[in-house]
N, C-alpha and C positions, 0 to 999 in steps of 0.2 A: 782459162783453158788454152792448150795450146791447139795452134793449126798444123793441121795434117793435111798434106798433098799426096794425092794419089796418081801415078804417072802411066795412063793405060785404065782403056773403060771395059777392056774386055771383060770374061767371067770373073778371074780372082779378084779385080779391081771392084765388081759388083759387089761381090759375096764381102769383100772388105768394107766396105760401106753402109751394106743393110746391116754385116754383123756390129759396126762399129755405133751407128742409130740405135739397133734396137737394144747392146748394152747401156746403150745412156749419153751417147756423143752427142750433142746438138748439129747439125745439118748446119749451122753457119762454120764451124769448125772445120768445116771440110773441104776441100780444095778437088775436084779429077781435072785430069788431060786426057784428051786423046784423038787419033786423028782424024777419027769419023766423026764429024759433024753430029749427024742425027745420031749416033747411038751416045753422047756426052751428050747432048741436050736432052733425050730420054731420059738418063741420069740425073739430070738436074729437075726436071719435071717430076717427077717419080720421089727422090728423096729430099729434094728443095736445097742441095749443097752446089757451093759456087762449081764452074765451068771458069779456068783461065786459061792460057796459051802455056806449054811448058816452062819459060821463064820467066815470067808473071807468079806460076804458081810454086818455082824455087825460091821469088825472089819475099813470097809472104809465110813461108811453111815453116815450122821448126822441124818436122821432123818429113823426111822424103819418102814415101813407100813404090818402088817402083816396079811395076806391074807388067813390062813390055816383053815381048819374047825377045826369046837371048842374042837373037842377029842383030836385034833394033837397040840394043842397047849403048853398042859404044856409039853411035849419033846423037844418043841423048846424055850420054855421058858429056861428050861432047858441047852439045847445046847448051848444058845447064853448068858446065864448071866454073866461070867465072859468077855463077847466081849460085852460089853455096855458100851461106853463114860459117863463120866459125862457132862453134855450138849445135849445129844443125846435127842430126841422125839421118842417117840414109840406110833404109830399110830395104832388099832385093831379094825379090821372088822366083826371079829369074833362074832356071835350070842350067846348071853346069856353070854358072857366073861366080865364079872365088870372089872372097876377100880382096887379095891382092888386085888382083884387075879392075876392083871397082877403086881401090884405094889410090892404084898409079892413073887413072883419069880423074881422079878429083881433089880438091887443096890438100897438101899437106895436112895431115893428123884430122882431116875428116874419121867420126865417129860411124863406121860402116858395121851392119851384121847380115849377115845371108840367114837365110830363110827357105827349107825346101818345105811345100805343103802339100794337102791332099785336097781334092772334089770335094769329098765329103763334109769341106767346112761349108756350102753350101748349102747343109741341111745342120748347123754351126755343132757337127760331128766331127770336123776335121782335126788331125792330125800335124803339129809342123814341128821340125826339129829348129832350132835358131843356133846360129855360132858365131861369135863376135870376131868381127877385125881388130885389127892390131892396135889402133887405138880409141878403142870400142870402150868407155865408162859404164860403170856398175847402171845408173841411170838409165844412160841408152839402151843398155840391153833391158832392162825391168821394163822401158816405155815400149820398148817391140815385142817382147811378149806378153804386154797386154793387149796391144792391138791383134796379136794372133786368138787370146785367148777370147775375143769375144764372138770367134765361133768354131771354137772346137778347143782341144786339150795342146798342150807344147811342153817341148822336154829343148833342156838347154844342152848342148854340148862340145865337144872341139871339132873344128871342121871338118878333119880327116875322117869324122866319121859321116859325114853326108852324102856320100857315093852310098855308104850302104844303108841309110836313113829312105834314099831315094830307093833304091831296091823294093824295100820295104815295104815303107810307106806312102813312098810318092807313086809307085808306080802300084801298090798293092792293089785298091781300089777296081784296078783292071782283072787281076787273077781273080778276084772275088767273082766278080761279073763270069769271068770264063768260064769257073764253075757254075754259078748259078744258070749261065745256060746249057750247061751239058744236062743239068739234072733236068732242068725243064723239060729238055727235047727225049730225054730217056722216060718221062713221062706221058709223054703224048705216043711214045714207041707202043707204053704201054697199055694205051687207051684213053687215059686221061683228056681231057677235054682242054686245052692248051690255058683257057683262062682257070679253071681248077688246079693246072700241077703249076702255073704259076705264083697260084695264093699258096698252096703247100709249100713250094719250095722257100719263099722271101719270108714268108713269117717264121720257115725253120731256121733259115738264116738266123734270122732277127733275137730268135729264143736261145738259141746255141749262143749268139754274140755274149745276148745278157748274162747269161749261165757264166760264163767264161770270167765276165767285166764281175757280179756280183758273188760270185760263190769263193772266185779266188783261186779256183783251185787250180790246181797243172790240167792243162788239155788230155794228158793220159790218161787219168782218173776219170776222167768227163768221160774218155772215149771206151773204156772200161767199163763204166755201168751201163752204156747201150750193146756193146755185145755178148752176151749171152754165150754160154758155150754150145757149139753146133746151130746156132742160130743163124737168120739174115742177114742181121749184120754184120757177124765173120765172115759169110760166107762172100759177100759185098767186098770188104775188108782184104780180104786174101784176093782178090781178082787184081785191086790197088794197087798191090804190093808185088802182085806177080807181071804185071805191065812196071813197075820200077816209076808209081806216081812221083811217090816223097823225094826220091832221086831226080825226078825231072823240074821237081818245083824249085829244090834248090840249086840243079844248073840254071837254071832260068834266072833265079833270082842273082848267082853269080854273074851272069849275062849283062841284068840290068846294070849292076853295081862296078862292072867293063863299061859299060856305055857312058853312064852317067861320068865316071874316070876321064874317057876321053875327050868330051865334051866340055868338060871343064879343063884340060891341057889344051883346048885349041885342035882337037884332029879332027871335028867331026868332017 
């Protein structure tokens, strides 16, 4: 089995490691860094996988996954370039972090993929799109998206599309949440006892989700057999559309997929 180094103990760094245990990794397989003390020895206490210094654990990894927020990265870019195998994968989670940037700090023809993901692999729900660098082998990519797959689903694709992957699905996670508290709080407007319109609302969530993932069908149809003609939920329905929801969710969602853009050109 090969070793896997994880660069960064924060959440995704976690959520990679309980995901990566409990599909079937062995915990000696596994290598984290990072620069809190106690919360990497938490880590190691908790899953039983090695603790080494960042180049220590380039200099034992086949494959790199790197976990650090995007400021912190060219220092460890840095740190770790001359500890880079030739054959090694270098895996980056990192927001707004191209291909190319990770590729011009590290050896020539380094085997690089970028990776935007979601929260939700935490509850191993998540979502990540993967897109190979430049000289990114068939292998490489299959190895990094198994490691995403051991807690949530992954779609492969070309990088250009990862501004709006992140739109989407990196940042979706939050729009979710923003509705689910508006309903909540229009619940409690109504009466509702706040722990009551809370269970109502996330298991409706939860049931629309499945409806959606298992029936198949277009969200239209979905959204077609709950309204009724002259009903509630037209009536509901038309209030949406007269505030200009659907219109706001997709500037927004264009908004994100601007941000995401510029962060990866270097303007943030």
């Amino acid at each position: 089995m090969t070793t896997t180094a994880i660069f960064g103990a924060g959440v995704m760094g976690e959520t990679l490691v309980s995901g990566l245990i409990r599909s079937g990794r062995e915990p000696s397989d596994l290598v984290v860094t990072g620069r809190t003390p106690d919360k990497v020895n938490a880590l190691a206490e908790r899953y039983g996988v090695r603790v080494l210094p960042n180049v220590e654990a380039a200099e034992v990894a086949d494959t790199l996954v790197l976990c650090v927020k995007p400021q912190d990265m060219g220092a460890l870019l840095e740190e770790i370039h001359h500890h880079v195998s030739a054959g090694n994968a270098v895996v980056s989670l990192a927001a707004g972090i191209t291909t190319e940037f990770l590729e011009s700090r590290l050896p020539g023809g380094t085997s690089v993929i970028r990776v935007m993901p979601n929260t939700p692999a935490l509850v191993d729900q998540g979502m990540a799109g993967i897109s190979p660098g430049t000289h990114c082998t068939d292998a490489h990519l299959a190895e990094a998206e198994a490691l995403l797959s051991s807690c949530g689903k992954v779609v492969r694709l070309p990088e250009k599309h990862l501004d709006a992957v992140t739109a989407i699905s990196g940042s979706g996670p939050a729009y979710i949440f923003y509705v689910v508290e508006a309903m909540i709080e229009a619940g409690v407007v109504l009466g509702l006892p706040r722990a009551t319109s809370t269970e109502l609302v996330v298991q409706t969530l939860f049931g629309a989700a499945t409806m959606l993932k298992e029936t198949k069908e277009h969200p239209t149809v979905l959204r077609e057999q709950v309204s009724s003609p002259g009903g509630t939920t037209v009536a509901a329905l038309r209030q949406l559309d007269d505030h200009k929801v659907r219109a706001a969710f997709v500037t927004a969602i264009e908004a994100a997929a601007a941000r995401s853009k510029e962060l990866a050109s270097g303007q943030a």
